[in-house]
C-alpha positions as CSV (number, residue, x, y, z in Angstrom):
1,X,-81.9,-40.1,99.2
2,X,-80.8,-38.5,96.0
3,X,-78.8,-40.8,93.7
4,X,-74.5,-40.0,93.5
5,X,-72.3,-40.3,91.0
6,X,-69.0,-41.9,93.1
7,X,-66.2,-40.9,92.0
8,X,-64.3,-44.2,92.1
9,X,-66.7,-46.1,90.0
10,X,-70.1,-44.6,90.6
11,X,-72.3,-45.0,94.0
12,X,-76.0,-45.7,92.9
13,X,-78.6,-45.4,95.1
14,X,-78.7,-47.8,97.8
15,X,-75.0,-49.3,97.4
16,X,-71.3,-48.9,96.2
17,X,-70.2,-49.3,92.3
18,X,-68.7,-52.4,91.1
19,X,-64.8,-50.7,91.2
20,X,-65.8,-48.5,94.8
21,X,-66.6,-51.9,96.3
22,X,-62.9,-53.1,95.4
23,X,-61.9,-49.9,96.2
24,X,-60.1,-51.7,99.4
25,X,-58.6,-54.6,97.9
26,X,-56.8,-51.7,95.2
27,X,-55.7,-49.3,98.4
28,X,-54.3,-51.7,100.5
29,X,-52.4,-53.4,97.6
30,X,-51.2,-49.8,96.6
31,X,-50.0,-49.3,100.4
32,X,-48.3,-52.6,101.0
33,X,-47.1,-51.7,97.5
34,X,-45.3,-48.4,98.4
35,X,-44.0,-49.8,101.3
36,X,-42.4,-52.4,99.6
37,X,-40.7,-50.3,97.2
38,X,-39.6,-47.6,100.0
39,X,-38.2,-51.0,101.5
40,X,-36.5,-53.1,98.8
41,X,-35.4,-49.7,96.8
42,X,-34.5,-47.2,98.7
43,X,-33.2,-45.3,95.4
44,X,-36.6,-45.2,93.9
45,X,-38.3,-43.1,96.9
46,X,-35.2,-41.1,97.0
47,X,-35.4,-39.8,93.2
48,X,-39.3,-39.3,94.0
49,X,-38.7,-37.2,96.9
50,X,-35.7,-35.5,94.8
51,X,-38.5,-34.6,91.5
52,X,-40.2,-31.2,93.5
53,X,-40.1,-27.6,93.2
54,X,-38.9,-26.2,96.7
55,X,-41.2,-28.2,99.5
56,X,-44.0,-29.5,96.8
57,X,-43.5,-33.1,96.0
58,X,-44.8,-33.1,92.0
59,X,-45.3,-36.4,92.0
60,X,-47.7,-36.6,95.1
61,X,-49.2,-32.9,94.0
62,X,-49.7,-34.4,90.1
63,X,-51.5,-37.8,92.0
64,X,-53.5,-35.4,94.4
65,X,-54.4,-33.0,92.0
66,X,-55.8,-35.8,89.5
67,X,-57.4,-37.3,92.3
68,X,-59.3,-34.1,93.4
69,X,-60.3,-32.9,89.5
70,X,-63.0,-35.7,88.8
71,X,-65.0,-34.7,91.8
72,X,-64.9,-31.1,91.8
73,X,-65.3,-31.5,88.4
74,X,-68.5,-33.0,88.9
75,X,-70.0,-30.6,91.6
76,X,-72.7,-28.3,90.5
77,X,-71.3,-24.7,91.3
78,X,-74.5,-23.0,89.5
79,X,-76.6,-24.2,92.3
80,X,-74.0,-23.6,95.2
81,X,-76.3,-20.3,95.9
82,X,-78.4,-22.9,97.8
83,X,-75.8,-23.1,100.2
84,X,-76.4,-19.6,101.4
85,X,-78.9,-21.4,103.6
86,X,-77.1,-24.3,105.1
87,X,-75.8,-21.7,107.8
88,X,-76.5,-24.3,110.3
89,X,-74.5,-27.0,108.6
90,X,-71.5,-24.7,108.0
91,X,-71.6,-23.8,111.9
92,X,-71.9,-27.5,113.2
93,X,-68.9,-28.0,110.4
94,X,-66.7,-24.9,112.2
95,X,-67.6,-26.7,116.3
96,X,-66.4,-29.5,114.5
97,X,-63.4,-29.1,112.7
98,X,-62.0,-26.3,114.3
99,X,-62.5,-26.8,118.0
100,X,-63.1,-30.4,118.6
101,X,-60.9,-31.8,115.9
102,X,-57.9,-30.2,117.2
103,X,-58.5,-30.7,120.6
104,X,-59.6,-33.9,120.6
105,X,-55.8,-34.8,118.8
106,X,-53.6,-32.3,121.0
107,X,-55.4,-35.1,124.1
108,X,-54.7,-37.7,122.6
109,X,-51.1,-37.1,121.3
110,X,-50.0,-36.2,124.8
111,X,-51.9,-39.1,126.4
112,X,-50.1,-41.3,124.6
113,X,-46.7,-39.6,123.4
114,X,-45.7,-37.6,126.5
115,X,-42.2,-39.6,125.8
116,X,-42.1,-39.2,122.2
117,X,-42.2,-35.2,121.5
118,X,-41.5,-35.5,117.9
119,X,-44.2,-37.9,117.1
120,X,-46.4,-36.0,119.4
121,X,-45.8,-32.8,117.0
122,X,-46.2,-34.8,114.2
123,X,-49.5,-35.8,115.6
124,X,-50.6,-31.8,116.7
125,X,-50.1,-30.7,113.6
126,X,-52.0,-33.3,111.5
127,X,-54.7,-32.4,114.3
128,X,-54.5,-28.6,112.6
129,X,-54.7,-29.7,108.6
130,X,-58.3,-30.0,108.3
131,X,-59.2,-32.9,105.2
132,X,-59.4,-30.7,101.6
133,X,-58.5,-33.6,99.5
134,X,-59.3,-37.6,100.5
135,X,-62.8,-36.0,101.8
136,X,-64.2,-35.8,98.4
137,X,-63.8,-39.6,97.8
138,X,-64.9,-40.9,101.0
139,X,-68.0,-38.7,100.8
140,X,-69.1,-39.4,97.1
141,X,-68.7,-43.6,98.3
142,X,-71.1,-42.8,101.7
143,X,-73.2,-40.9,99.7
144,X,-73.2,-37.6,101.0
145,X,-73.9,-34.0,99.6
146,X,-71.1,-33.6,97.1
147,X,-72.3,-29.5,96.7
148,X,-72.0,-29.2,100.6
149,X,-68.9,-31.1,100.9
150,X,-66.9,-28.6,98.0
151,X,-68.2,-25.8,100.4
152,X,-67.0,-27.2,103.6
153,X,-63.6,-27.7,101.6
154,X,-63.7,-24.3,100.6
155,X,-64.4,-23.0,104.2
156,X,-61.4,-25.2,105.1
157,X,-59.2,-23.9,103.1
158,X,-59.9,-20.4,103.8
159,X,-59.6,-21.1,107.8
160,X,-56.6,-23.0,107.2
161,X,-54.6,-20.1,105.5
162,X,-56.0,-17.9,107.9
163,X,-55.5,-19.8,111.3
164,X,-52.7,-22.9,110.5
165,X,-49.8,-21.1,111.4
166,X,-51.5,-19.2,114.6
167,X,-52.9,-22.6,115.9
168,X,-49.4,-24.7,115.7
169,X,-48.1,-21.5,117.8
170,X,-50.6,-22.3,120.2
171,X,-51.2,-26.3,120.8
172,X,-47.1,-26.8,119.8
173,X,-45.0,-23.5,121.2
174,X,-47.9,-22.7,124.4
175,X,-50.3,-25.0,125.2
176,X,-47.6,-27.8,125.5
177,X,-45.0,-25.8,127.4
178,X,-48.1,-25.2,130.0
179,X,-48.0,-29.3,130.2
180,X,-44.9,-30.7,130.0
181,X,-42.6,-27.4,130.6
182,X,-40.4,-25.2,128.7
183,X,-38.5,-28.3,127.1
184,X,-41.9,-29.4,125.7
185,X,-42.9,-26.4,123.8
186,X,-41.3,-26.6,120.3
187,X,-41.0,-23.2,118.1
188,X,-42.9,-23.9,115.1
189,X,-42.0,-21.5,112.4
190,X,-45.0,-21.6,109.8
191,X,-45.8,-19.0,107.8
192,X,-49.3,-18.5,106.2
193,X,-47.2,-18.5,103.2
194,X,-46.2,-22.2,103.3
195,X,-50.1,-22.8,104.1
196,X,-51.5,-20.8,100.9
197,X,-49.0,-22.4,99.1
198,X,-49.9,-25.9,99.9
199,X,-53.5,-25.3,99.6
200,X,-53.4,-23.7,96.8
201,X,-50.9,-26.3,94.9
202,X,-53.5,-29.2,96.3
203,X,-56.8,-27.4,96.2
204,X,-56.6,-24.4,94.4
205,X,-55.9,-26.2,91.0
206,X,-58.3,-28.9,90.7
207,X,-60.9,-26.5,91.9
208,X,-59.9,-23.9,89.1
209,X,-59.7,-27.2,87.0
210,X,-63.2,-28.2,88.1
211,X,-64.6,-24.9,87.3
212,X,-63.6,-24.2,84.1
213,X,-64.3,-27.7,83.2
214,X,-68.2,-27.7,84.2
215,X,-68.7,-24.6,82.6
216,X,-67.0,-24.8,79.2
217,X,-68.4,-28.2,78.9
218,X,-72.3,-27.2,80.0
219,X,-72.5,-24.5,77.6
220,X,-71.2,-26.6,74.5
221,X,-72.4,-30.0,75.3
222,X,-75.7,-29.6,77.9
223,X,-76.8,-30.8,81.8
224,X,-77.4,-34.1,80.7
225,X,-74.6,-34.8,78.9
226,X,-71.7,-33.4,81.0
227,X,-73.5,-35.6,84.2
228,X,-74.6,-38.6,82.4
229,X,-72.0,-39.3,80.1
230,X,-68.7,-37.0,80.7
231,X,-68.8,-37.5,84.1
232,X,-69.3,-41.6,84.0
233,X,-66.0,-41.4,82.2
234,X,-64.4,-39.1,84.0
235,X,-65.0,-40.0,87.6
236,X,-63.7,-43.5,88.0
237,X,-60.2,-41.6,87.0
238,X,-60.2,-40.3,90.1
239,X,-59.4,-43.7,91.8
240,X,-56.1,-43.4,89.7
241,X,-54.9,-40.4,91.2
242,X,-55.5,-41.9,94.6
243,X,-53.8,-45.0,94.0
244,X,-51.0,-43.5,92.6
245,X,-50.9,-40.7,95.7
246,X,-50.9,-43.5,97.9
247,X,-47.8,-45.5,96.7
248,X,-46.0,-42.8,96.4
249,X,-46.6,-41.6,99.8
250,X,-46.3,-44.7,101.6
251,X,-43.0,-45.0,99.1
252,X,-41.3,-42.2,100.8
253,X,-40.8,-43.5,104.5
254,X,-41.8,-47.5,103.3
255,X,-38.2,-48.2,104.3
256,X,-38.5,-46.3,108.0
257,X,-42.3,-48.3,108.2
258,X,-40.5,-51.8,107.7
259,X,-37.8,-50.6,110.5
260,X,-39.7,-49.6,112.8
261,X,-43.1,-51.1,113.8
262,X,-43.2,-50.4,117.3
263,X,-43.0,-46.9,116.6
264,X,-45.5,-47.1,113.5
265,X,-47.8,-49.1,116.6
266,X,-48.1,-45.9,119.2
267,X,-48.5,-42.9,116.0
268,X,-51.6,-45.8,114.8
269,X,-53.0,-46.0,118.3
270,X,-53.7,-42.2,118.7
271,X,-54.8,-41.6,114.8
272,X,-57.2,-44.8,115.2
273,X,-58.9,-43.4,118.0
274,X,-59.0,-39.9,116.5
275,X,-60.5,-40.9,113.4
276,X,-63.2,-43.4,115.1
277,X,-64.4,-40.9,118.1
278,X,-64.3,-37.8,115.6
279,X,-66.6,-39.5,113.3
280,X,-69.0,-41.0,115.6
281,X,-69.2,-37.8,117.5
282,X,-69.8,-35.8,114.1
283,X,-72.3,-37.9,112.7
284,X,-73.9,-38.5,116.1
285,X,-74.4,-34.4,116.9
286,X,-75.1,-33.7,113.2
287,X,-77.8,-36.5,113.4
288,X,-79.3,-35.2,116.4
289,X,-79.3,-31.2,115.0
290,X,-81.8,-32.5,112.3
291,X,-79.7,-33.1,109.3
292,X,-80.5,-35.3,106.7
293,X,-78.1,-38.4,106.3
294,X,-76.4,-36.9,103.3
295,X,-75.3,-33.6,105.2
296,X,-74.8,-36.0,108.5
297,X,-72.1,-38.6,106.4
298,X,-70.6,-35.0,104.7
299,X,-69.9,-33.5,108.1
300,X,-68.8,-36.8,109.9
301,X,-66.4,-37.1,107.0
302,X,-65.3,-33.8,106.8
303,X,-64.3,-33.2,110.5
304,X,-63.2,-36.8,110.7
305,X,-60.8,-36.7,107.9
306,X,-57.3,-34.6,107.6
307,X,-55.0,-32.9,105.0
308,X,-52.2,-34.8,105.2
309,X,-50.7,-33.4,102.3
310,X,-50.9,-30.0,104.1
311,X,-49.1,-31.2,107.6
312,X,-46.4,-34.2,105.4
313,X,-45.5,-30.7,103.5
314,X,-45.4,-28.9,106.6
315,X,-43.6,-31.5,108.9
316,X,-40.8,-31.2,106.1
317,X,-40.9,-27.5,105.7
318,X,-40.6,-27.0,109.1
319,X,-38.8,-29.8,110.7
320,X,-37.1,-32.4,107.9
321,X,-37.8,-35.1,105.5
322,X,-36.0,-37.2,108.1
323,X,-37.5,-36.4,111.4
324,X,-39.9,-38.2,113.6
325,X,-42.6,-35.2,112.7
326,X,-42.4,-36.4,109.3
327,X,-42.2,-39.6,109.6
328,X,-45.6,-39.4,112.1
329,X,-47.5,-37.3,108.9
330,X,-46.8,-40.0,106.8
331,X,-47.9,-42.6,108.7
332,X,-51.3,-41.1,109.3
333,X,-52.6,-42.5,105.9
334,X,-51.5,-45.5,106.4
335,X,-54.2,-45.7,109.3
336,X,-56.7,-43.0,107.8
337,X,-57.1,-44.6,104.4
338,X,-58.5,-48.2,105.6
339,X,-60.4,-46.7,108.6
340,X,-62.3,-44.2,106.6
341,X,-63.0,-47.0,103.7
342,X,-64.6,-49.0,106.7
343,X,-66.4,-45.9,108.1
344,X,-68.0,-45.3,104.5
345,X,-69.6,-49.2,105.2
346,X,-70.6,-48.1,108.8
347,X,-72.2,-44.9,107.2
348,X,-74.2,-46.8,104.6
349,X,-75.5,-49.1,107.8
350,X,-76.3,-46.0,109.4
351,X,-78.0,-44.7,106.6
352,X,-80.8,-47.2,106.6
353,X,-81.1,-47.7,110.8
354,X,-81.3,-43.6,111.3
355,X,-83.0,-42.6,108.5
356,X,-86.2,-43.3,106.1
357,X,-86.0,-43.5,102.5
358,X,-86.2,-40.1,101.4
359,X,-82.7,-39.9,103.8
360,X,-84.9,-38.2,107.3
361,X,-83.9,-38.8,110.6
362,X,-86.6,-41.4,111.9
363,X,-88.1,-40.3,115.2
364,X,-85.4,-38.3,116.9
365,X,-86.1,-35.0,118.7
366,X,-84.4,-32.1,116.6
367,X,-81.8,-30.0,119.0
């Protein structure tokens, strides 16, 4: 397997960088650290929540954006050509994303929320918000494709503006009025406005950002400089934006956390599940199609992982900072960030019982 360039400290072949590897100890301190604060000073996650511009946090869009620049910063968009023919990757990545993903959540949600609608929502519609920001870390640490992974994002994006609003009709107005009657089936009013908006704000910029970046900097400086020396500077940044995303997220309902951990049990219970059988299942069928164990850890991550920026802005948007749909969005990084930092160990296990060196399956039957 090709070497990667993590962007929390720098993955080498064969193992995690020296920061990436105390990449946990810093997340869970910044979590237990903006719960605190959302807990012992209520005023500080009120004047965070109060610094935005309409339904966009700045502070959490300023610590995503930052945390999504390094990366794309780093991807190599003058060979993304190559892509053209990874048609069977960006199909497995559509089955996977798009129809298990959300299905797979919608069951779950109802299986174990059918007395808690608002949670359930909250649950539905982080189903929808397919992962086009945490992804890019937790696949430079397992040592996936980076190129691939900035395509699936792309793809993401694209589908989310184009089917977000259309799906929440569906699973939230339809689909749950079929199951639990009339009274079930909430009216979701999302426009593909509000989902432009937010992918654009959270996605759009750094991958402008990115662009520019890489090829202002590769005409004036070189290849081998931008990779070998800008980015080794650059991409252990990227763990700043993150940590500073996290403890302001986990700032803004720390105080709700603290008061109610029974309710903060049965969201973690569904989302732990979720995140476990979505990326077993991923990696498992990309595995078994053929793919090497670069493209297998990029999709598992990818249809594993979810924007929660996307459905925390859209919970508010829709419903309120202060309801139970919110407050579910919010607590799904509190479960997603520690799983998928122990699922990027379980990938590097699985790199070296399912595959050879150069990264090939080892003796399995190509579907």
């Amino acid at each position: 397997m090709k070497e990667t360039t993590g962007c929390c400290g720098g993955a080498g072949k064969g193992g995690l960088g020296i920061l990436s590897k105390l990449l946990t100890l810093w997340i869970l301190l910044a979590m237990a650290g903006g719960i605190i604060i959302g807990a012992l000073y209520p005023q500080v996650a009120a004047l965070l929540d109060a610094v935005r511009i309409e339904q966009v946090s700045l502070p959490i869009a300023i610590g995503l954006i930052w945390m999504m620049y390094p990366p794309l910063a780093g991807v190599k968009y003058e060979e993304l050509s190559r892509m053209k023919q990874q048609g069977k990757a960006l199909g497995a990545s559509i089955v996977q994303n798009w129809f298990i993903g959300p299905v797979l959540m919608f069951a779950l949600a109802w299986l174990f929320l059918p007395d808690l609608p608002e949670y359930r929502i909250g649950l539905i519609i982080i189903g929808l918000a397919r992962c086009i920001a945490m992804v890019l870390v937790w696949n430079q640490l397992a040592g996936g494709d980076n190129d691939l992974c900035a395509v699936l994002v792309a793809m993401n994006s694209i589908f989310q503006v184009a089917l977000y609003s259309v799906l929440a009709y569906a699973f939230i107005t339809v689909l749950s009025a079929w199951i639990g009657g009339a009274e079930a089936g909430a009216v979701v009013d999302i426009s593909i406005w509000q989902v432009a908006k937010a992918v654009f704000i959270y996605l759009g910029i750094p991958f402008i950002a990115g662009i520019i970046t890489r090829s202002v900097m590769l005409k004036k400086r070189g290849k081998d400089w931008y990779d070998n020396v800008f980015m080794k500077k650059l991409g252990p940044t990227a763990l700043i934006g993150l940590l500073f995303t996290i403890i302001v997220m986990f700032s803004l309902k720390g105080e709700k956390i603290v008061e109610l951990p029974a309710d903060v049990f049965r969201i973690a219970v569904p989302l732990l599940l979720y995140f476990i059988i979505m990326f077993s299942v991923s990696f498992f069928m990309s595995h078994r199609l053929g793919f090497t164990y670069e493209h297998s850890a990029t999709l598992a991550f990818t249809a594993a992982s979810n924007n929660f920026e996307l459905a925390i802005a859209v919970a508010v948007a829709v419903f309120g900072i202060g309801s139970g749909e919110a407050f579910a969005a919010v607590v799904g990084p509190l479960i997603e960030v520690p799983v998928m930092l122990g699922l990027v160990h379980v990938s590097k296990r699985v790199s070296v019982m399912w595959f050879d060196g150069k990264g090939f399956p080892i003796n399995r039957n190509v579907l």
